[in-house]
DSSP file (Angstrom, degrees, kcal/mol; ACC not computed):
  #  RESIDUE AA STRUCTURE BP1 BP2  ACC     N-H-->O    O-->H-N    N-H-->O    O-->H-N    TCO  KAPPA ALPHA  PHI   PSI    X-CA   Y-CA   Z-CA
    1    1 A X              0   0    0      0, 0.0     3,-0.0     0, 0.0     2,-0.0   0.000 360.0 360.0 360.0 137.2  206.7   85.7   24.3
    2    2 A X     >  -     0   0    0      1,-0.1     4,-0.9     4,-0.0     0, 0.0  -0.086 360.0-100.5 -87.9-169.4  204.2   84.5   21.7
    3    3 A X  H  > S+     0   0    0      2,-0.2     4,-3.7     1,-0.1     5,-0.1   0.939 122.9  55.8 -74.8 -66.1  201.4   87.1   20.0
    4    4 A X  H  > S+     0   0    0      1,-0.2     4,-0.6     2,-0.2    -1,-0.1   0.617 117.5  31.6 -57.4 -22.6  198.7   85.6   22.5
    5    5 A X  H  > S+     0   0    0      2,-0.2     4,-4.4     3,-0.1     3,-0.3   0.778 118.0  57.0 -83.2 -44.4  200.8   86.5   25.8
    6    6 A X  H  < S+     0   0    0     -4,-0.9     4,-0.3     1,-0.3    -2,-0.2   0.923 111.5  42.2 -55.9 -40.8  202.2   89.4   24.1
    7    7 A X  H >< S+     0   0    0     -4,-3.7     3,-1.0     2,-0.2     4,-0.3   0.831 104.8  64.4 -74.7 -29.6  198.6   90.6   23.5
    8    8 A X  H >X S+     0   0    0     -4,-0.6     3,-1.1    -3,-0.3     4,-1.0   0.833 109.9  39.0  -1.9 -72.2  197.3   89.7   27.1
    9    9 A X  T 3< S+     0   0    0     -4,-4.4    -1,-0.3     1,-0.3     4,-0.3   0.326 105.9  60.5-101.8  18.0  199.5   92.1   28.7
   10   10 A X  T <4 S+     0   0    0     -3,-1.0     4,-0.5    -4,-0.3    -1,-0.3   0.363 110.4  45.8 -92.9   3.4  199.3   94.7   26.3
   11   11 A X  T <> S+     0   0    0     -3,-1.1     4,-3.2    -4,-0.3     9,-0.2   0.666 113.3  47.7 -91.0 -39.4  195.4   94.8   27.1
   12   12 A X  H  X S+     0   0    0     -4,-1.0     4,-2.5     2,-0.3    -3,-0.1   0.777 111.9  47.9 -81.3 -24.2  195.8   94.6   30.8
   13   13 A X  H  >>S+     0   0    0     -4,-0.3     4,-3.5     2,-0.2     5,-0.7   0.861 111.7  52.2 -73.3 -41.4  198.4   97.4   30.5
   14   14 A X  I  >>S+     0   0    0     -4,-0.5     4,-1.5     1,-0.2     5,-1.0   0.916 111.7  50.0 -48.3 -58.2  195.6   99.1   28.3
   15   15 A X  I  X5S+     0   0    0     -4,-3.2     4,-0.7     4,-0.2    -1,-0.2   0.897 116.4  38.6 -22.2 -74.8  193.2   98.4   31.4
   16   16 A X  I  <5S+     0   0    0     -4,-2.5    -1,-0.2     1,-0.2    -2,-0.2   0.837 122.3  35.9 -69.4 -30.9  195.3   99.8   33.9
   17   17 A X  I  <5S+     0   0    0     -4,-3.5    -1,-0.2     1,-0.1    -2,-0.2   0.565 134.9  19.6-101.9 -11.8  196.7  102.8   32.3
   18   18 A X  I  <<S-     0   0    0     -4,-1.5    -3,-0.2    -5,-0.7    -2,-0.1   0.629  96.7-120.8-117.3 -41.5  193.9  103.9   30.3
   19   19 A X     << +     0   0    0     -5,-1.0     2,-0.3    -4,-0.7    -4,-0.2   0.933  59.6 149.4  83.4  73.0  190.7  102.1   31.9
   20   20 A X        -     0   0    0     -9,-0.2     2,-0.4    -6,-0.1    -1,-0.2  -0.567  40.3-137.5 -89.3 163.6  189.7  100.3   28.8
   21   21 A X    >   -     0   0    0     -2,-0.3     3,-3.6    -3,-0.1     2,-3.3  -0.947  29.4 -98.6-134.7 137.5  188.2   97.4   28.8
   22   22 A X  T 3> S+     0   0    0     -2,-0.4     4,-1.3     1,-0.3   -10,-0.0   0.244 124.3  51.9 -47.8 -11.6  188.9   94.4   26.5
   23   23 A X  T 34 S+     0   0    0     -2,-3.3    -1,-0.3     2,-0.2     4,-0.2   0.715 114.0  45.7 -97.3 -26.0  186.0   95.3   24.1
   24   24 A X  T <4 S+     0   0    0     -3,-3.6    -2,-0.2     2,-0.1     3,-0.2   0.883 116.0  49.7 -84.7 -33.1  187.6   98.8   23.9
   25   25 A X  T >4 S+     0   0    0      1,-0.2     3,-1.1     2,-0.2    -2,-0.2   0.853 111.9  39.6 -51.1 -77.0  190.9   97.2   23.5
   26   26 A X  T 3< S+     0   0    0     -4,-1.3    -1,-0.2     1,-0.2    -2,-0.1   0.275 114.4  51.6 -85.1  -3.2  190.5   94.8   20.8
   27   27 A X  T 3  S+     0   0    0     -4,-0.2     2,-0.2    -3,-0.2    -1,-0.2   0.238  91.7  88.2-110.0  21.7  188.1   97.0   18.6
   28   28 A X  S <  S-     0   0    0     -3,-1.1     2,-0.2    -4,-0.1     3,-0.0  -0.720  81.2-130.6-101.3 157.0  190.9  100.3   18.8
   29   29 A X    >>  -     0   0    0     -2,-0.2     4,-2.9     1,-0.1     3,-1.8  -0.617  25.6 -96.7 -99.2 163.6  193.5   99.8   15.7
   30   30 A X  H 3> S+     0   0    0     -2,-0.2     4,-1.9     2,-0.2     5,-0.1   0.925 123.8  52.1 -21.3 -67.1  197.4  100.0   16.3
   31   31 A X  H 3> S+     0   0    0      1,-0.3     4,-2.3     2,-0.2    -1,-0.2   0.678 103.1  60.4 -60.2 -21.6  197.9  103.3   15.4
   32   32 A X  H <> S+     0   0    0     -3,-1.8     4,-1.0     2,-0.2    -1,-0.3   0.790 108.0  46.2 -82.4 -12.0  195.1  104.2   17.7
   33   33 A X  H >X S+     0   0    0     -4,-2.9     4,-2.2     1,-0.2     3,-1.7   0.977 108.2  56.5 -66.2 -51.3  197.1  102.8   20.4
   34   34 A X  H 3X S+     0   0    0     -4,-1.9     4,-0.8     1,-0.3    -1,-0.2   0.645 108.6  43.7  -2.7 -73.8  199.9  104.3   19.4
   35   35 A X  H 3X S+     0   0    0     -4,-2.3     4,-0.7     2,-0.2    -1,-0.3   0.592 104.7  56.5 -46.5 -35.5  198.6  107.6   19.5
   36   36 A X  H <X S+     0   0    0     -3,-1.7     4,-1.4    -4,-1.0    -2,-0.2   0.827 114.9  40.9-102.4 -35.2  196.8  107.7   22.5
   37   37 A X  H  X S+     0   0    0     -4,-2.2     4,-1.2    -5,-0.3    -2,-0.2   0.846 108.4  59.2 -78.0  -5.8  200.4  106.6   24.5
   38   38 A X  H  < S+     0   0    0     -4,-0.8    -1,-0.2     1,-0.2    -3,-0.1   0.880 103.3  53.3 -72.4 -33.2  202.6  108.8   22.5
   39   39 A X  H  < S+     0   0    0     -4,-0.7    -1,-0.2     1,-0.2    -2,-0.2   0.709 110.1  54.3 -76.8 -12.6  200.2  111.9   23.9
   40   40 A X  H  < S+     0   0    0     -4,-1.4    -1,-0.2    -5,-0.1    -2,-0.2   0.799  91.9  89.9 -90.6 -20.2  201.0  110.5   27.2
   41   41 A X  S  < S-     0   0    0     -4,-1.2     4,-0.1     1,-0.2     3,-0.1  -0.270  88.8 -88.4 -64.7 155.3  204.2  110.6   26.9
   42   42 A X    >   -     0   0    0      1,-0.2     3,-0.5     2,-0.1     2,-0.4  -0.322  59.2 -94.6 -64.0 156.5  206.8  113.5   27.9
   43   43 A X  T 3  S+     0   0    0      1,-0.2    -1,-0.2    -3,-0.1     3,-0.1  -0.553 104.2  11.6 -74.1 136.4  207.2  115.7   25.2
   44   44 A X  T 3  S+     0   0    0     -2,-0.4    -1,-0.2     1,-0.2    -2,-0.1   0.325  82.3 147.9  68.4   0.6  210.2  115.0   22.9
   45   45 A X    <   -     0   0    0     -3,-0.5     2,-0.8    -4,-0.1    -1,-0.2  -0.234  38.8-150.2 -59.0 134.6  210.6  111.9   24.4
   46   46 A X        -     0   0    0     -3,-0.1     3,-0.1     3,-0.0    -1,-0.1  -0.682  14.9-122.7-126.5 111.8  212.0  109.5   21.5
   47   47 A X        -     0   0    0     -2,-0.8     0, 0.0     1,-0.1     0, 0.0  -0.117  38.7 -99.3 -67.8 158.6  211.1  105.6   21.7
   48   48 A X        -     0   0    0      1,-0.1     2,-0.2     4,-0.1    -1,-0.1  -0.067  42.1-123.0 -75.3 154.2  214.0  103.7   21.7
   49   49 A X     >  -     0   0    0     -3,-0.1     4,-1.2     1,-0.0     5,-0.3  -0.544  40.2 -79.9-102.5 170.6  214.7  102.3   17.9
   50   50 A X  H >> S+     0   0    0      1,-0.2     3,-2.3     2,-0.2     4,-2.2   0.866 125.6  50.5 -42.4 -77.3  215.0   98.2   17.0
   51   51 A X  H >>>S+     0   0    0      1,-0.3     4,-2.5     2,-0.2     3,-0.9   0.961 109.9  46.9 -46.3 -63.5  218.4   97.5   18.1
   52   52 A X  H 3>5S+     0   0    0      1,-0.3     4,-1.0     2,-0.2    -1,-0.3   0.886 114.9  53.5 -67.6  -9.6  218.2   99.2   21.9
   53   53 A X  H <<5S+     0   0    0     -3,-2.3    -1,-0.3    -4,-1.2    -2,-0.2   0.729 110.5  41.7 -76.5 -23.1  215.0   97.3   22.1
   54   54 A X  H XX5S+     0   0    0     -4,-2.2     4,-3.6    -3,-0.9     3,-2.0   0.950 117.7  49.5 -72.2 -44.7  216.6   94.2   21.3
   55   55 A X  H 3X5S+     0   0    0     -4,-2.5     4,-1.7     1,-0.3     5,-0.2   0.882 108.0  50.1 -52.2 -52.0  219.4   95.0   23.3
   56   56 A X  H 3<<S+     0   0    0     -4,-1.0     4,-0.5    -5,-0.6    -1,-0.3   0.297 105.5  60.0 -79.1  17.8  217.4   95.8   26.0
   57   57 A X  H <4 S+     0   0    0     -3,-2.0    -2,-0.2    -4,-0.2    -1,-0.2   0.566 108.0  48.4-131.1 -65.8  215.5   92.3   25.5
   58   58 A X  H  < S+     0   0    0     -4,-3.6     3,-0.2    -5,-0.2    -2,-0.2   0.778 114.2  39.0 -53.2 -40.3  218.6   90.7   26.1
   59   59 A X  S  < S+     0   0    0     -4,-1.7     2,-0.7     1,-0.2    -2,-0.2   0.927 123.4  47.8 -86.1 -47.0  219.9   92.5   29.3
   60   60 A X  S    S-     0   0    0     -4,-0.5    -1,-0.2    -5,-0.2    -2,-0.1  -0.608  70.6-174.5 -89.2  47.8  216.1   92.5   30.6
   61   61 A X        -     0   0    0     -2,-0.7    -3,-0.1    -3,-0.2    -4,-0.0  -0.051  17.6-154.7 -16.0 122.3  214.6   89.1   30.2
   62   62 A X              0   0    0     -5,-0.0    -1,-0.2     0, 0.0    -5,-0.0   0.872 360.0 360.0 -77.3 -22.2  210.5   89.5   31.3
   63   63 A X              0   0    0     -3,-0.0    -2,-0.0     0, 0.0    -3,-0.0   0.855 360.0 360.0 155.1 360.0  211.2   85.5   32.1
C-alpha cells in the first residue's frame, strides 16, 4: 500500500473512530495521533513491535 492509500484510510479510520474531519486530520501531527489512540486503548495493552507486524502483514494481506 503506497503513502497516499495508506493515508486515505488512516483519515477515514480517524473519521470514524474519532469524528474528525480531514481538516482536523491533516493539521494534527503524528504524535498527536498517537496519543490520542494510545488513551483509547486498554490499559497495558502493548503494540505489537516490527517483526509481528510484518509477520502479521504477511499472514493478513489487506489485498
Amino acid at each position: 500500500m503506497n503513502f497516499a492509500a495508506s493515508a486515505a484510510r488512516l483519515a477515514g479510520m480517524a473519521g470514524a473512530l474519532l469524528g474528525w474531519t480531514a481538516d482536523i486530520f491533516w493539521a494534527a501531527t503524528p504524535a498527536e495521533l498517537v496519543a490520542i489512540l494510545d488513551a483509547l486503548s486498554p490499559p497495558g495493552e502493548i503494540p505489537p513491535d516490527a517483526p509481528t507486524l510484518s509477520r502479521l502483514m504477511e499472514q493478513f494481506p489487506d489485498g
